[in-house]
C-alpha positions as CSV (number, residue, x, y, z in Angstrom):
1,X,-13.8,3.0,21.1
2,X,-9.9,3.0,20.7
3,X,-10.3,-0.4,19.0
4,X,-12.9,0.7,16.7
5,X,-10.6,4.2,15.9
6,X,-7.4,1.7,15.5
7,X,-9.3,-0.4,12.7
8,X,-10.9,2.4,10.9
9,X,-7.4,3.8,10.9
10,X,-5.9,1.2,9.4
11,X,-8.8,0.3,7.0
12,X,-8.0,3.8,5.3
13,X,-4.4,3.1,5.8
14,X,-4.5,0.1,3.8
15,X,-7.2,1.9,1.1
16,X,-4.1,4.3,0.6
17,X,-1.9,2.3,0.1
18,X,-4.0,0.3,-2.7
19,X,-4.9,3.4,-4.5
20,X,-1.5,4.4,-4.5
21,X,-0.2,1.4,-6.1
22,X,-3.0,0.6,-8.6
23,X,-1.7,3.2,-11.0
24,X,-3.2,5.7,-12.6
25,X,-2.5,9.0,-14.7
26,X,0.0,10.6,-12.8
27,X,1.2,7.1,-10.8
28,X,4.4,5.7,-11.2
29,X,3.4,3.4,-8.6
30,X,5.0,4.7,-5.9
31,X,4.1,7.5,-3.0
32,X,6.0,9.6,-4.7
33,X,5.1,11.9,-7.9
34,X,7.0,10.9,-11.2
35,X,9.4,12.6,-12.8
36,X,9.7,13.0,-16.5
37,X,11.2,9.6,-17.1
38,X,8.4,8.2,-15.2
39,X,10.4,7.5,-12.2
40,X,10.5,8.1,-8.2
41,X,12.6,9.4,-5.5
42,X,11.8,6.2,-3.7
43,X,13.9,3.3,-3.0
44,X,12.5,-0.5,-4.7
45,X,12.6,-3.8,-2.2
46,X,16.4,-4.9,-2.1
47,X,15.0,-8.7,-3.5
48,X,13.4,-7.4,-6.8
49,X,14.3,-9.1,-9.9
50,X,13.0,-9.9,-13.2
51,X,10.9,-13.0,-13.3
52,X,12.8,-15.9,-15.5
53,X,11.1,-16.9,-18.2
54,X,9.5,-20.0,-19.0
55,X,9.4,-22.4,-22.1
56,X,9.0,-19.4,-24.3
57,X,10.3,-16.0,-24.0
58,X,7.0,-14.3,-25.3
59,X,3.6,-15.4,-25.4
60,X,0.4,-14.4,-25.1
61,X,-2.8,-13.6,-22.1
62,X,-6.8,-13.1,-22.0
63,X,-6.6,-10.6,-19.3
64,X,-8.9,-7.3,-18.9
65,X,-7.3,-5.2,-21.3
66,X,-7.8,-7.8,-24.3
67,X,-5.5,-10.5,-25.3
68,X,-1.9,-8.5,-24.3
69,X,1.8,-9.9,-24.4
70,X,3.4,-12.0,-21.3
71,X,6.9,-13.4,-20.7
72,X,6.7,-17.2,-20.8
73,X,6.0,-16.9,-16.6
74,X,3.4,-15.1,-17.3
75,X,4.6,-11.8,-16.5
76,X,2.5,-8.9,-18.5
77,X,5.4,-7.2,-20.4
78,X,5.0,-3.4,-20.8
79,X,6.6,-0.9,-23.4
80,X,7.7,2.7,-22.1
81,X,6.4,5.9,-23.8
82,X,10.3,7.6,-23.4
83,X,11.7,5.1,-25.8
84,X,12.0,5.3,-28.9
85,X,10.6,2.9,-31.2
86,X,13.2,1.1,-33.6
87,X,16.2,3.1,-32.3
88,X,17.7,0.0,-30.7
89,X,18.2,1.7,-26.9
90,X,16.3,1.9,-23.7
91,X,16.3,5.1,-22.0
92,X,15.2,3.3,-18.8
93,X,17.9,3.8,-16.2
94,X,18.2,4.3,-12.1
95,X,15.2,4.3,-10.4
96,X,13.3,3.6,-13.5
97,X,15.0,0.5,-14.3
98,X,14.3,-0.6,-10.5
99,X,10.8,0.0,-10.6
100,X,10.5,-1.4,-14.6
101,X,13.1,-4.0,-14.8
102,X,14.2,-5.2,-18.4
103,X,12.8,-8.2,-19.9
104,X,16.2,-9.9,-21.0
105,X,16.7,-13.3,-22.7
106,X,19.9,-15.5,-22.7
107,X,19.4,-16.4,-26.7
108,X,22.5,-15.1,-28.6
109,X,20.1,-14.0,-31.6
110,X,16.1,-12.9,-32.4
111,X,15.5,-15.6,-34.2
112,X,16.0,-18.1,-31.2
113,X,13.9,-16.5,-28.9
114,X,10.9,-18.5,-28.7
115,X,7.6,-17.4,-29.4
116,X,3.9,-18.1,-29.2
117,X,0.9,-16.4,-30.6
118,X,3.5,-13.1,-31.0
119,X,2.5,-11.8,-34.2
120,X,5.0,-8.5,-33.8
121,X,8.6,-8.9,-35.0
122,X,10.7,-9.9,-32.4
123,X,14.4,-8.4,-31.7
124,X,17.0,-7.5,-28.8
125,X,19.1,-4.6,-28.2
126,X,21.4,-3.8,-25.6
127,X,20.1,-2.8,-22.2
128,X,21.4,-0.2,-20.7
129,X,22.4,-2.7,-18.1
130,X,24.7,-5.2,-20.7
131,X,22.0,-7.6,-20.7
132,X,20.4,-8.6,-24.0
133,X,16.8,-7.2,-23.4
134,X,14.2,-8.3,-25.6
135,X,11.9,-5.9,-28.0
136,X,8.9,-6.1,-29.7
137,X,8.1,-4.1,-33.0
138,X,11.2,-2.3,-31.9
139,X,9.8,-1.4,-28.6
140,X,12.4,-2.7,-25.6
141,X,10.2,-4.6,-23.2
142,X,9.9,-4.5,-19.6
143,X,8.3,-6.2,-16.6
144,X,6.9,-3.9,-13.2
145,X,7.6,-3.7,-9.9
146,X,3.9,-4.0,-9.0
147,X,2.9,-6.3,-10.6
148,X,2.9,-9.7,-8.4
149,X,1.4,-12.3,-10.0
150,X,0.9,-14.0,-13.7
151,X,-1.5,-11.9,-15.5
152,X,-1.6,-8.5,-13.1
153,X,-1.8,-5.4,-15.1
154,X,-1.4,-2.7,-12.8
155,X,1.7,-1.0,-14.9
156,X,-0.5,-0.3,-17.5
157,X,-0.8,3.4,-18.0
158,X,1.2,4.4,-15.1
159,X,2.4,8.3,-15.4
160,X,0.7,7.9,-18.7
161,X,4.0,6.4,-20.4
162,X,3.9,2.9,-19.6
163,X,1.6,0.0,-21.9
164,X,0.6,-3.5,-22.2
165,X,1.4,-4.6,-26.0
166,X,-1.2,-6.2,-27.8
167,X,0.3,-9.5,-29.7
168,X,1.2,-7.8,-32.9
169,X,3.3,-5.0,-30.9
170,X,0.9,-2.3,-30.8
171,X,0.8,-0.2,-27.7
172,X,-2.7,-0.5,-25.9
173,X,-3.8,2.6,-24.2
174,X,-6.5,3.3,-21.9
């Protein structure tokens, strides 16, 4: 009986803990409710960084929302509903920036950051951390937290502010 109790326990244990990171309306991803800026209270895993990209800096995935934007590893790349679009900043800062960590590039300029299928118009800014993050269609771009793998999705349409892009820049909502 105990053995039977200590399974079902952590069966519905472990059904939390997936619900509560598949993000939703109202999800940052996290147990704890968003804020305005679409961040958490909570503290990230001390080891998480942005992925590095690949052969090129932007490219493009079949996935379950349609064809959608990836960094060169594969990474889904997401845009954030708080920005603003074209004003060359990212408002993504703290905990945000933990949980949504910039997608940066090492090219001095646009114009050698290297591209395939991208229809949108590339660019950089400044990230709020000094880094040269990337953009698309002036949007700054960012990776998530929870997503683990190439292809994963599970940012998009956390606390209804963060999106996949489609490859010609446009936000793809739900």
């Amino acid at each position: 009986m105990k053995l039977r109790f200590a399974t079902g326990l952590a069966g519905a244990a472990l059904a939390i803990l997936l619900t509560g990171c598949a993000g939703g309306a109202g999800s940052n991803g996290t147990d704890e409710q968003p804020t305005d800026e679409g961040t958490s209270e909570t503290t990230a895993p001390e080891e998480t960084e942005a992925p590095d990209s690949e052969e090129y800096a932007l490219m493009t995935a079949d996935s379950d929302l349609g064809e959608i934007v990836v960094a060169g590893n594969g990474m889904t790349v997401y845009m954030f509903d708080n920005d603003t679009q074209g004003s060359g900043t990212s408002t993504c800062e703290g905990q945000c920036a933990t949980n949504w960590p910039a997608v940066t590039t090492e090219s001095a300029s646009a114009e050698e950051i290297e591209v395939e299928d991208v229809t949108g118009e590339v660019g950089t800014i400044t990230g709020v951390d000094g880094a040269t993050q990337v953009t698309l269609n002036g949007w700054p771009l960012y990776y998530y937290i929870g997503d683990m793998a190439a292809g994963d999705t599970t940012g998009q349409g956390v606390g209804g502010i963060w999106w996949v892009l489609s490859p010609a820049g446009e936000r793809m909502a739900e």
